[in-house]
mmCIF file of the N, C-alpha and C atoms, coordinates in Angstrom:
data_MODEL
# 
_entry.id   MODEL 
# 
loop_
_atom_site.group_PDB 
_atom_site.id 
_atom_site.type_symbol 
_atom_site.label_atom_id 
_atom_site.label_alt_id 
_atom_site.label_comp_id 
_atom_site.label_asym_id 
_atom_site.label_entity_id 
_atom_site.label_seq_id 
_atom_site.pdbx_PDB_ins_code 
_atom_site.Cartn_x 
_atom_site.Cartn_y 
_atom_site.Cartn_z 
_atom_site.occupancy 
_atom_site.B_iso_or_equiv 
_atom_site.pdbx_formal_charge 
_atom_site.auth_seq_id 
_atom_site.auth_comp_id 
_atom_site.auth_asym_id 
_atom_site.auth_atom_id 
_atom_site.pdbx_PDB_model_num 
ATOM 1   N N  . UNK A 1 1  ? -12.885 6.087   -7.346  1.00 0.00 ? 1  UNK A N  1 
ATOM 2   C CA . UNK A 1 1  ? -11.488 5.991   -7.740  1.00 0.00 ? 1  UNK A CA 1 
ATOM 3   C C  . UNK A 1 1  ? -11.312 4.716   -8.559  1.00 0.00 ? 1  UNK A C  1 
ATOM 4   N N  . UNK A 1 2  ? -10.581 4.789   -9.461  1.00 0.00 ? 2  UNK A N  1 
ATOM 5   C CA . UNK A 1 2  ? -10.280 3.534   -10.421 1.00 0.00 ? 2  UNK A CA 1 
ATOM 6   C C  . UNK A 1 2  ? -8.904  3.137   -9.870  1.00 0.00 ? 2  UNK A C  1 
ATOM 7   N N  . UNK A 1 3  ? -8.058  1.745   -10.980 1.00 0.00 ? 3  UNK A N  1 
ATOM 8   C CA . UNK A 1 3  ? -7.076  1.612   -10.202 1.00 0.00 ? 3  UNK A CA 1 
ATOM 9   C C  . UNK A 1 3  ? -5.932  2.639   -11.064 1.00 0.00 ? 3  UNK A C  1 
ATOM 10  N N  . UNK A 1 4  ? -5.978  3.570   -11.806 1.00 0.00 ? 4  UNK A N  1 
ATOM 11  C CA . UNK A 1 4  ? -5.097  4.224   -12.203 1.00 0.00 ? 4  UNK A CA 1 
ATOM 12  C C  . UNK A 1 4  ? -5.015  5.356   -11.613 1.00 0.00 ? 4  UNK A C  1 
ATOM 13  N N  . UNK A 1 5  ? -5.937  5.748   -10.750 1.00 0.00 ? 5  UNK A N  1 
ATOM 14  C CA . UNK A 1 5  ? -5.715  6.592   -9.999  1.00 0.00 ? 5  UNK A CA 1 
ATOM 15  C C  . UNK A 1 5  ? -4.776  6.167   -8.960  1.00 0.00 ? 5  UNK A C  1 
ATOM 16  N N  . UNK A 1 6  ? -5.060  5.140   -8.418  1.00 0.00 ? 6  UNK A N  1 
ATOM 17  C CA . UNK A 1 6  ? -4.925  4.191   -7.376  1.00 0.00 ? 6  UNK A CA 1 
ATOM 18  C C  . UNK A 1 6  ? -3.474  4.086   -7.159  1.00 0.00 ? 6  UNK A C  1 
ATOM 19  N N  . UNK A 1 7  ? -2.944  4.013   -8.322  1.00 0.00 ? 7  UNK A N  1 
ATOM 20  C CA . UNK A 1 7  ? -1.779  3.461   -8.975  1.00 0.00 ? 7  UNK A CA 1 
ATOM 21  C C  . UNK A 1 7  ? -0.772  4.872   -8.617  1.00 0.00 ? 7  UNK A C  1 
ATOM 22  N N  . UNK A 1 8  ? -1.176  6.258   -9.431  1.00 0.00 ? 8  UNK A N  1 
ATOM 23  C CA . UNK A 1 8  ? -0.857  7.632   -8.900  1.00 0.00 ? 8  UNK A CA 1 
ATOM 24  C C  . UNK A 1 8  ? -0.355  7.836   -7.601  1.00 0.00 ? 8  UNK A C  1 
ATOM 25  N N  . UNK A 1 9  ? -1.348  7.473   -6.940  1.00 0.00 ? 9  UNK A N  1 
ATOM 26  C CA . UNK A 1 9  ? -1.379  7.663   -5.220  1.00 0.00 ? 9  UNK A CA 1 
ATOM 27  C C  . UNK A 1 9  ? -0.501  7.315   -5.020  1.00 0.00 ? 9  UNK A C  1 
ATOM 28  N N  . UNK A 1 10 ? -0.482  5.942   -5.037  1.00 0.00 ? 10 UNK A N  1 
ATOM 29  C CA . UNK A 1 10 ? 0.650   4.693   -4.465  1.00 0.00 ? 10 UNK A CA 1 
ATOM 30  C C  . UNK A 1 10 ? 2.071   4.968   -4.765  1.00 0.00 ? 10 UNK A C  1 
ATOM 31  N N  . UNK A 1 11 ? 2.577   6.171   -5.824  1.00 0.00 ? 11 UNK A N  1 
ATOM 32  C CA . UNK A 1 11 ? 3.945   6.695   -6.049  1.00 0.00 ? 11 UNK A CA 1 
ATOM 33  C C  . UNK A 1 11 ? 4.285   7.194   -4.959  1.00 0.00 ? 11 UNK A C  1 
ATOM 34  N N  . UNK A 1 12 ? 2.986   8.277   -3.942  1.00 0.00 ? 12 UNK A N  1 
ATOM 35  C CA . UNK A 1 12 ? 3.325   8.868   -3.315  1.00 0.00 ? 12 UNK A CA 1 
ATOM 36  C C  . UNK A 1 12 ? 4.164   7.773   -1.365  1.00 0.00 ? 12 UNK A C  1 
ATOM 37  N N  . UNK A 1 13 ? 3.960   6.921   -2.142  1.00 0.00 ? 13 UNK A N  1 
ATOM 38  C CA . UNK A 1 13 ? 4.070   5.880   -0.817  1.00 0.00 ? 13 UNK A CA 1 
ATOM 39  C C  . UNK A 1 13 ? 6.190   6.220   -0.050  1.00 0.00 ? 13 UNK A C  1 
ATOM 40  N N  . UNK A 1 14 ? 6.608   6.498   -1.368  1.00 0.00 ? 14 UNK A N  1 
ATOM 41  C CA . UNK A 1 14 ? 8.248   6.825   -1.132  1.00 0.00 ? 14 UNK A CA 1 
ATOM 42  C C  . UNK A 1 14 ? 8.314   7.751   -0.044  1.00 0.00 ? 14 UNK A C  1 
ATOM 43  N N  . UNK A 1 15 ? 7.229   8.916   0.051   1.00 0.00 ? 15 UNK A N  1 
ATOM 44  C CA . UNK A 1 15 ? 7.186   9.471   1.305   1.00 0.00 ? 15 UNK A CA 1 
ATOM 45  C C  . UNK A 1 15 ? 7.204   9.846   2.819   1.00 0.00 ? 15 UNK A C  1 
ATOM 46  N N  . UNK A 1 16 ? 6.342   8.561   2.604   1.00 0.00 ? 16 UNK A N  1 
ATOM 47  C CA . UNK A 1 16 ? 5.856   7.510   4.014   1.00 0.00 ? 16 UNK A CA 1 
ATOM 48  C C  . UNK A 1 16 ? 6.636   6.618   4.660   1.00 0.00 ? 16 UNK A C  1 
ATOM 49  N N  . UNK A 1 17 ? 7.790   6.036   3.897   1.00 0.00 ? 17 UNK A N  1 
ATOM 50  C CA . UNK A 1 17 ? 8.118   4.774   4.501   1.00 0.00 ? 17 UNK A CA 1 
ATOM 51  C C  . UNK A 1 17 ? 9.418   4.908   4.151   1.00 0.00 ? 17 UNK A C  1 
ATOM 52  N N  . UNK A 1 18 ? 10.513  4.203   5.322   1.00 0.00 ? 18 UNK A N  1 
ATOM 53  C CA . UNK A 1 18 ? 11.851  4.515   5.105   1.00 0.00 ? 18 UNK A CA 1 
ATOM 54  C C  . UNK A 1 18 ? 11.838  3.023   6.019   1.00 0.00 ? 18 UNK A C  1 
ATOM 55  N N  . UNK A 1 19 ? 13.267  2.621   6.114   1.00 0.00 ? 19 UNK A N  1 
ATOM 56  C CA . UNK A 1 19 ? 14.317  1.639   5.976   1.00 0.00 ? 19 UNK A CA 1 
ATOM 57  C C  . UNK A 1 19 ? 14.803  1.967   7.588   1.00 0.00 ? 19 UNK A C  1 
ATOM 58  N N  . UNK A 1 20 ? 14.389  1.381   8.455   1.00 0.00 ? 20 UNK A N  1 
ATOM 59  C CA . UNK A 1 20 ? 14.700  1.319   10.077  1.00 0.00 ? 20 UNK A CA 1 
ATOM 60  C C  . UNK A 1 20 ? 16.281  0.958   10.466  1.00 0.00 ? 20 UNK A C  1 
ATOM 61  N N  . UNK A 1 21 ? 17.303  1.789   10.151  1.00 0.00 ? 21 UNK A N  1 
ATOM 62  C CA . UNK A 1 21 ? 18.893  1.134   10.297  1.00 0.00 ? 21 UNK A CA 1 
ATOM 63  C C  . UNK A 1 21 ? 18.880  0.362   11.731  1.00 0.00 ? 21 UNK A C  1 
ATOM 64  N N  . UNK A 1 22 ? 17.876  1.159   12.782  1.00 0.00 ? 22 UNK A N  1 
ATOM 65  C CA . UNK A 1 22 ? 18.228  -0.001  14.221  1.00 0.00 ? 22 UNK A CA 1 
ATOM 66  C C  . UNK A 1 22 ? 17.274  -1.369  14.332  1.00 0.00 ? 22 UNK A C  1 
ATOM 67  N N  . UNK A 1 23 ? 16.707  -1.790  13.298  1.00 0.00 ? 23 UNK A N  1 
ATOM 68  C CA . UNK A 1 23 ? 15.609  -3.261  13.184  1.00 0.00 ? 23 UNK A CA 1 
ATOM 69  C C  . UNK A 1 23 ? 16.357  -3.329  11.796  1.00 0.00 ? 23 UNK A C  1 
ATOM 70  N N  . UNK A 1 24 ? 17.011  -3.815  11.618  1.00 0.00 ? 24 UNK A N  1 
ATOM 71  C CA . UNK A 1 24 ? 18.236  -4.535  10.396  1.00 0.00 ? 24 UNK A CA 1 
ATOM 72  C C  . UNK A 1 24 ? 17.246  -3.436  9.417   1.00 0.00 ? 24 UNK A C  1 
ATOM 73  N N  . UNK A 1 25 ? 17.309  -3.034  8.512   1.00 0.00 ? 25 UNK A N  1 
ATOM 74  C CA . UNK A 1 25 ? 16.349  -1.947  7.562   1.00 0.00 ? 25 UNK A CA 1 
ATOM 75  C C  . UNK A 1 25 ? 15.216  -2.439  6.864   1.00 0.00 ? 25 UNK A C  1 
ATOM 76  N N  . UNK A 1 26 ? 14.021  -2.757  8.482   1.00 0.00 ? 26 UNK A N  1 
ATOM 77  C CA . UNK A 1 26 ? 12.946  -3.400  7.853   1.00 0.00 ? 26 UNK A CA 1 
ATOM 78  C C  . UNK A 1 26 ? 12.050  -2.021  7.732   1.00 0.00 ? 26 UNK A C  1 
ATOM 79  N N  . UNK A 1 27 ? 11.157  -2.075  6.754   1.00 0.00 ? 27 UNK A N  1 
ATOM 80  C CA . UNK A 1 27 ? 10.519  -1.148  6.077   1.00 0.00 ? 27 UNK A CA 1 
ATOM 81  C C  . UNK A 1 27 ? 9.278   -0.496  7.146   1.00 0.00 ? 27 UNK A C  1 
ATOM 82  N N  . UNK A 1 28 ? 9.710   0.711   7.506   1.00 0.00 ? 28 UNK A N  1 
ATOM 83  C CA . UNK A 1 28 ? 8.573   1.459   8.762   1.00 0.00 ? 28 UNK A CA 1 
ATOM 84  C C  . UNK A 1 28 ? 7.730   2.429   7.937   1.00 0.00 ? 28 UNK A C  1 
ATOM 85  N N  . UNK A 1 29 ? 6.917   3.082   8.505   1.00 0.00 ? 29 UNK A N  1 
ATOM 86  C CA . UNK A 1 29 ? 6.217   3.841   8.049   1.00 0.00 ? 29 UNK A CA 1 
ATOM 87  C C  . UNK A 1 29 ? 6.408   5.182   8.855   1.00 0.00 ? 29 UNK A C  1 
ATOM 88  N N  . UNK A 1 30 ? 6.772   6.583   8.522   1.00 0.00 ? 30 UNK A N  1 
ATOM 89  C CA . UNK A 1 30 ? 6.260   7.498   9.429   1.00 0.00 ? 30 UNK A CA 1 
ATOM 90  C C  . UNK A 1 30 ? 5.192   8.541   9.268   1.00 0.00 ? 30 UNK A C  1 
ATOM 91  N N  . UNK A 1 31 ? 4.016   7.468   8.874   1.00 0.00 ? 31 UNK A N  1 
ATOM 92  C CA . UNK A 1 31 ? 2.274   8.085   8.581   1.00 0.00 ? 31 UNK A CA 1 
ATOM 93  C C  . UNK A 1 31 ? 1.619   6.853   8.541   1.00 0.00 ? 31 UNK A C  1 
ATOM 94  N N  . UNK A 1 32 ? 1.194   6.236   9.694   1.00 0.00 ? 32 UNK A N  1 
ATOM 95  C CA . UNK A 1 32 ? 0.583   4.721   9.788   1.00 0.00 ? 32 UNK A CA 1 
ATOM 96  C C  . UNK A 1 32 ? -0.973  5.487   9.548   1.00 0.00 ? 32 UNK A C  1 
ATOM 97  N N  . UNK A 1 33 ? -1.397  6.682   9.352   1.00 0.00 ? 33 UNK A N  1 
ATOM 98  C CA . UNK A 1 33 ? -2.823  6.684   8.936   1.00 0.00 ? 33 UNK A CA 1 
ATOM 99  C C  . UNK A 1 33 ? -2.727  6.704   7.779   1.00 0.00 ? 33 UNK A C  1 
ATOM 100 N N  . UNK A 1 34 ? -1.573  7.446   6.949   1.00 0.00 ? 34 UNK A N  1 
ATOM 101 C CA . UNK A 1 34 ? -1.423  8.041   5.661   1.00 0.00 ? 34 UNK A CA 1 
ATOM 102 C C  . UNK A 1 34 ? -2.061  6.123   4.883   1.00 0.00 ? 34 UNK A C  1 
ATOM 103 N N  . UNK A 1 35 ? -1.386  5.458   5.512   1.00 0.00 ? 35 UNK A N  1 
ATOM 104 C CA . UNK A 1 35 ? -0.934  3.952   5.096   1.00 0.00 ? 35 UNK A CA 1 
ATOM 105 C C  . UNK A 1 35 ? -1.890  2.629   4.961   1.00 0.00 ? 35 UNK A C  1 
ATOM 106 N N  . UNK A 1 36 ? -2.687  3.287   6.094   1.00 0.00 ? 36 UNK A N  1 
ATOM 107 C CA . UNK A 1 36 ? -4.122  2.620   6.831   1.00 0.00 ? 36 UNK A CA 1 
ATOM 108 C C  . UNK A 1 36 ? -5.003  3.317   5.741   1.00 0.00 ? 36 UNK A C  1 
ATOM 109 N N  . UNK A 1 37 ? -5.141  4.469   4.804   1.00 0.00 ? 37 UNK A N  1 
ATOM 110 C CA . UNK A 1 37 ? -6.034  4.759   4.401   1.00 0.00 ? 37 UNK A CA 1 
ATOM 111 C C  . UNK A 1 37 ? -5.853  3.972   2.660   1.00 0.00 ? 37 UNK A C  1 
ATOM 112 N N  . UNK A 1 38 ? -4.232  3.872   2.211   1.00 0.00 ? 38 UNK A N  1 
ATOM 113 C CA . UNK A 1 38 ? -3.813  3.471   1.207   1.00 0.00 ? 38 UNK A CA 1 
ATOM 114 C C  . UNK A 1 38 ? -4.043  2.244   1.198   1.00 0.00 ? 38 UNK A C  1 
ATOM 115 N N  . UNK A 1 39 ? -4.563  1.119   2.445   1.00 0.00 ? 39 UNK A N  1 
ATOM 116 C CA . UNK A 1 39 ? -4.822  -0.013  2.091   1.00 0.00 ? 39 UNK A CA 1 
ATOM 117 C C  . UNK A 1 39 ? -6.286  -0.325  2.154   1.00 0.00 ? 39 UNK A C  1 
ATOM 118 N N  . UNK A 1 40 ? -7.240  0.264   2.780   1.00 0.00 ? 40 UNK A N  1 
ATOM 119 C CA . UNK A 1 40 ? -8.685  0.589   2.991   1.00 0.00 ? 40 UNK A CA 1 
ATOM 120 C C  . UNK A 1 40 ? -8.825  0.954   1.234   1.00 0.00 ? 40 UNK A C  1 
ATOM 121 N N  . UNK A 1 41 ? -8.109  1.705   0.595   1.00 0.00 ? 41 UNK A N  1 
ATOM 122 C CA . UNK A 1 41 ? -8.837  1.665   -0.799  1.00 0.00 ? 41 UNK A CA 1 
ATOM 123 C C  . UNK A 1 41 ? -8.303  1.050   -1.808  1.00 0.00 ? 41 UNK A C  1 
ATOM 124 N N  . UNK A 1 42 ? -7.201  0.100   -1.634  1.00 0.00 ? 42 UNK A N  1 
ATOM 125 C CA . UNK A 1 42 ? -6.892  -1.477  -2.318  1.00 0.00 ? 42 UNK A CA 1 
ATOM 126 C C  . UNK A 1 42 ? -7.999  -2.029  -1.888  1.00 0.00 ? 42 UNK A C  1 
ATOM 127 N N  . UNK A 1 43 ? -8.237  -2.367  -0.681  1.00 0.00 ? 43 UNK A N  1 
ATOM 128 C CA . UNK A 1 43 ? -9.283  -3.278  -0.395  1.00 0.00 ? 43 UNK A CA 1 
ATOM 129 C C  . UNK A 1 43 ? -11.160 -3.087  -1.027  1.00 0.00 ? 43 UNK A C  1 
ATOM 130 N N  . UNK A 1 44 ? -10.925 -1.566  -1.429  1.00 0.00 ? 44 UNK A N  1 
ATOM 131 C CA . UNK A 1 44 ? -12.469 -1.145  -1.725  1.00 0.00 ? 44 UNK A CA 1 
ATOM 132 C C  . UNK A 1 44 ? -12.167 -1.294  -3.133  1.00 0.00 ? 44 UNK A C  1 
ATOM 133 N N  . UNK A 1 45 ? -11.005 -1.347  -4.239  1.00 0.00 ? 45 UNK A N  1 
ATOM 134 C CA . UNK A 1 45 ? -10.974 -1.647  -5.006  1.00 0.00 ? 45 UNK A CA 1 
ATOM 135 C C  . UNK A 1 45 ? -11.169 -2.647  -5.884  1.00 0.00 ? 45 UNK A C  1 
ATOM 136 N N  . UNK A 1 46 ? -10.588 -3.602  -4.811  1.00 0.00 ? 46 UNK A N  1 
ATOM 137 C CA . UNK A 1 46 ? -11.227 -5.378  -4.496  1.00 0.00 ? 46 UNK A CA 1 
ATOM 138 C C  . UNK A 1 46 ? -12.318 -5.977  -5.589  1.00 0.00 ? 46 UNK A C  1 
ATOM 139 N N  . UNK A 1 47 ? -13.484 -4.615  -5.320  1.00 0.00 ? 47 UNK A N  1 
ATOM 140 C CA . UNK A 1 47 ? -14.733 -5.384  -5.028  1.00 0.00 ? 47 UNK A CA 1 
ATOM 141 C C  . UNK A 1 47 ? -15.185 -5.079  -6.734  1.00 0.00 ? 47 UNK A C  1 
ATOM 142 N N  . UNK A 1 48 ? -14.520 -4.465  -7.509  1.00 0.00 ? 48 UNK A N  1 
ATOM 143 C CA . UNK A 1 48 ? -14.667 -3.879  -9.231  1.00 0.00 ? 48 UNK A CA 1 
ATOM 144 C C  . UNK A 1 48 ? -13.770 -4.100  -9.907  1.00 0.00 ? 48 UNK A C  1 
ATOM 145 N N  . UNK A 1 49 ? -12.816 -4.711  -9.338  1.00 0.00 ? 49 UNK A N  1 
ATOM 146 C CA . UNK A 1 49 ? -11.629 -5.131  -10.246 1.00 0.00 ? 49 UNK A CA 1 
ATOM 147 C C  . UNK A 1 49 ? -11.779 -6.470  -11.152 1.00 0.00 ? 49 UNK A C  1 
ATOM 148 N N  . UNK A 1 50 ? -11.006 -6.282  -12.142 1.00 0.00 ? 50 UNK A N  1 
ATOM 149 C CA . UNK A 1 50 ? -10.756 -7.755  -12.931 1.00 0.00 ? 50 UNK A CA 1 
ATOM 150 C C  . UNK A 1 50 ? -9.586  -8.543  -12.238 1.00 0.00 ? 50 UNK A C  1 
ATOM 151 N N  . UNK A 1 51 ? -9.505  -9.909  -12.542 1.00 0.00 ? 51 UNK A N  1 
ATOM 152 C CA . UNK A 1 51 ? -9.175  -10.791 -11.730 1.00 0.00 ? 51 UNK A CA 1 
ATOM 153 C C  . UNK A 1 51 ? -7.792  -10.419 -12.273 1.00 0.00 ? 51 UNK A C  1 
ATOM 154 N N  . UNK A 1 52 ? -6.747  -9.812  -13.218 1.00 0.00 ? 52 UNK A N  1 
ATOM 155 C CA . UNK A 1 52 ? -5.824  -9.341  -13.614 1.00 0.00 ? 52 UNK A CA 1 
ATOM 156 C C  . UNK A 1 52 ? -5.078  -7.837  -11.800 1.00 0.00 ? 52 UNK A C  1 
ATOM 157 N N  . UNK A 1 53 ? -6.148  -7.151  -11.869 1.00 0.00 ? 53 UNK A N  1 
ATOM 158 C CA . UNK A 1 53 ? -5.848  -6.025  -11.505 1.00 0.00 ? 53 UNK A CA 1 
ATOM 159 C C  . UNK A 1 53 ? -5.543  -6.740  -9.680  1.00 0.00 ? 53 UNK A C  1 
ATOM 160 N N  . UNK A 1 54 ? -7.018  -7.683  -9.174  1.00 0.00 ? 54 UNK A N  1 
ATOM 161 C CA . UNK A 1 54 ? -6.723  -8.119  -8.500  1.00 0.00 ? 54 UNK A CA 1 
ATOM 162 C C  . UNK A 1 54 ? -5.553  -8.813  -7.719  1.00 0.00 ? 54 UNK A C  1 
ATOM 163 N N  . UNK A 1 55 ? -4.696  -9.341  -8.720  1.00 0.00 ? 55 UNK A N  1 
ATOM 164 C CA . UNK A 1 55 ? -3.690  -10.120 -8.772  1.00 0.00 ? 55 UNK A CA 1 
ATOM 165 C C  . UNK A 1 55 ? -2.351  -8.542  -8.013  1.00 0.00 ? 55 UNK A C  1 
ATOM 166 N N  . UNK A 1 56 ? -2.422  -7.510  -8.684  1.00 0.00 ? 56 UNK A N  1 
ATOM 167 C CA . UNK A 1 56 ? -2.034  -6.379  -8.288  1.00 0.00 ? 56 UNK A CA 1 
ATOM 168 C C  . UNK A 1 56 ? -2.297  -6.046  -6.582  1.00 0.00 ? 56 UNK A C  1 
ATOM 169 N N  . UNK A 1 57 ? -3.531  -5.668  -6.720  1.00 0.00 ? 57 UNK A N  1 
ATOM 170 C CA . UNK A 1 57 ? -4.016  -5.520  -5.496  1.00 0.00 ? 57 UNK A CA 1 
ATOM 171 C C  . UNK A 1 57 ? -4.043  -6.066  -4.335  1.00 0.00 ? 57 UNK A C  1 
ATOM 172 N N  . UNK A 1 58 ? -4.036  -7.666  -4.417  1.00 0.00 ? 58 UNK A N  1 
ATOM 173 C CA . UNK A 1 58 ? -3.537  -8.773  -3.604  1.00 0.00 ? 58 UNK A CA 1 
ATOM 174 C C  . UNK A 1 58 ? -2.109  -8.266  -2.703  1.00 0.00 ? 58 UNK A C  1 
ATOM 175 N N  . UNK A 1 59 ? -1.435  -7.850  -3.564  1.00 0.00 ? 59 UNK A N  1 
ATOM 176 C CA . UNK A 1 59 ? 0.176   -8.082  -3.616  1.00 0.00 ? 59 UNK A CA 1 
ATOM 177 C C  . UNK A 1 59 ? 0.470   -6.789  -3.079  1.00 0.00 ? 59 UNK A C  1 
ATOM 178 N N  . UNK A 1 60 ? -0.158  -5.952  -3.287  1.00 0.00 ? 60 UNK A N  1 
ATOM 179 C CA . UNK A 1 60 ? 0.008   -4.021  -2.639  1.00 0.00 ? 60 UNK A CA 1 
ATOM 180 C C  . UNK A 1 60 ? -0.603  -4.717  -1.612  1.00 0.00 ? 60 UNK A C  1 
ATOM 181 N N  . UNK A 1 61 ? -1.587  -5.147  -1.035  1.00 0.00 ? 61 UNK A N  1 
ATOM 182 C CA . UNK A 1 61 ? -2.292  -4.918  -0.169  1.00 0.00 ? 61 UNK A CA 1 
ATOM 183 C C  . UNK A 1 61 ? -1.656  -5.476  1.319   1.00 0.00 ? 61 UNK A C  1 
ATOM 184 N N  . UNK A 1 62 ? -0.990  -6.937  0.929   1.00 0.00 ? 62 UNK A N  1 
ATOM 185 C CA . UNK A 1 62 ? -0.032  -7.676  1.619   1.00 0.00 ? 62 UNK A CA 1 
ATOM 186 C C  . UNK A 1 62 ? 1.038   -6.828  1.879   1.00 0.00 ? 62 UNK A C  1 
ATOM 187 N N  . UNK A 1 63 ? 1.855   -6.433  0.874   1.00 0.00 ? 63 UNK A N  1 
ATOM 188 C CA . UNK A 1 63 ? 3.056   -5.358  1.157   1.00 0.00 ? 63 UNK A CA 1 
ATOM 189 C C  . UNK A 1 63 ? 2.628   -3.668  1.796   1.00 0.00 ? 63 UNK A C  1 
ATOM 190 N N  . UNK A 1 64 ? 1.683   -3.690  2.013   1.00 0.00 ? 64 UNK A N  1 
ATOM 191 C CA . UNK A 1 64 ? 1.213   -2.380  3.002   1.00 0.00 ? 64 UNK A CA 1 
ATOM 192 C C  . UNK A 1 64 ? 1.390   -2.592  4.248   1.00 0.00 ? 64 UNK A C  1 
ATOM 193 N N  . UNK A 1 65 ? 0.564   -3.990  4.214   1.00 0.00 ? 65 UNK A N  1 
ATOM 194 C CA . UNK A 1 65 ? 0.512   -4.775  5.656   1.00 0.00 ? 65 UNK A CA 1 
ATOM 195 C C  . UNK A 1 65 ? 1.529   -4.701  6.327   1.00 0.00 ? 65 UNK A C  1 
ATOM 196 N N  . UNK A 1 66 ? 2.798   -5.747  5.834   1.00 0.00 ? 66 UNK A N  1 
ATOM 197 C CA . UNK A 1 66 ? 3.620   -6.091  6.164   1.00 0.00 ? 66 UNK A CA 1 
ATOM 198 C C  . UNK A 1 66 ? 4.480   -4.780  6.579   1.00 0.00 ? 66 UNK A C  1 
ATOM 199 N N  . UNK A 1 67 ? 4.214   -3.434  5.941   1.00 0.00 ? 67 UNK A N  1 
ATOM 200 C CA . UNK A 1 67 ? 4.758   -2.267  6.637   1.00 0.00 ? 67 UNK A CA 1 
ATOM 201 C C  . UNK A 1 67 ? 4.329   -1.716  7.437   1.00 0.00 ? 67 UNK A C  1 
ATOM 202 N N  . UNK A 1 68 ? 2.818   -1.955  7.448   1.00 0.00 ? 68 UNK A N  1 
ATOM 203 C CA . UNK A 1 68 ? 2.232   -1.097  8.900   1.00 0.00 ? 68 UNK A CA 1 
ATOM 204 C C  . UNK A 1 68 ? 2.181   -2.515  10.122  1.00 0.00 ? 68 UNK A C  1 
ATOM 205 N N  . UNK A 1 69 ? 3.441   -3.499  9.769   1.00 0.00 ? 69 UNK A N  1 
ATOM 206 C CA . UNK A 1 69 ? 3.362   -4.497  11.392  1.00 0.00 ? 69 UNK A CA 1 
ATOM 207 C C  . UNK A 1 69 ? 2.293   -5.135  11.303  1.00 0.00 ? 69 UNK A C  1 
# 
């Protein structure tokens, strides 16, 4: 997978994750594997990227986190 594929995928993320009205509307997930697998291949992306794309990937990878807790 390249990161434009990568990039594709990651549209599909609107799916997954909604806005918790009873935890003030912090960002949940309802597919923590769907989510776990979307950051396993930021991270495998990591390892072929230019230090540009990285800068990307860094920043998805943190904001995945921070939704799967």
């Amino acid at each position: 997978m390249n990161l434009a594929d990568y990039r594709e995928r990651l549209v599909a993320i609107n799916e997954i994750v909604y806005f918790d009205k009873n935890e003030y509307l912090r960002e949940k997930t309802s597919n923590p594997l769907k989510l776990k697998e979307l950051i396993d291949e930021a991270e495998n992306l990591l390892q072929t990227s230019n230090e540009d794309d990285r800068y990307f990937l860094y920043g998805t990878i943190g904001n995945l986190y921070r939704i799967n807790e």
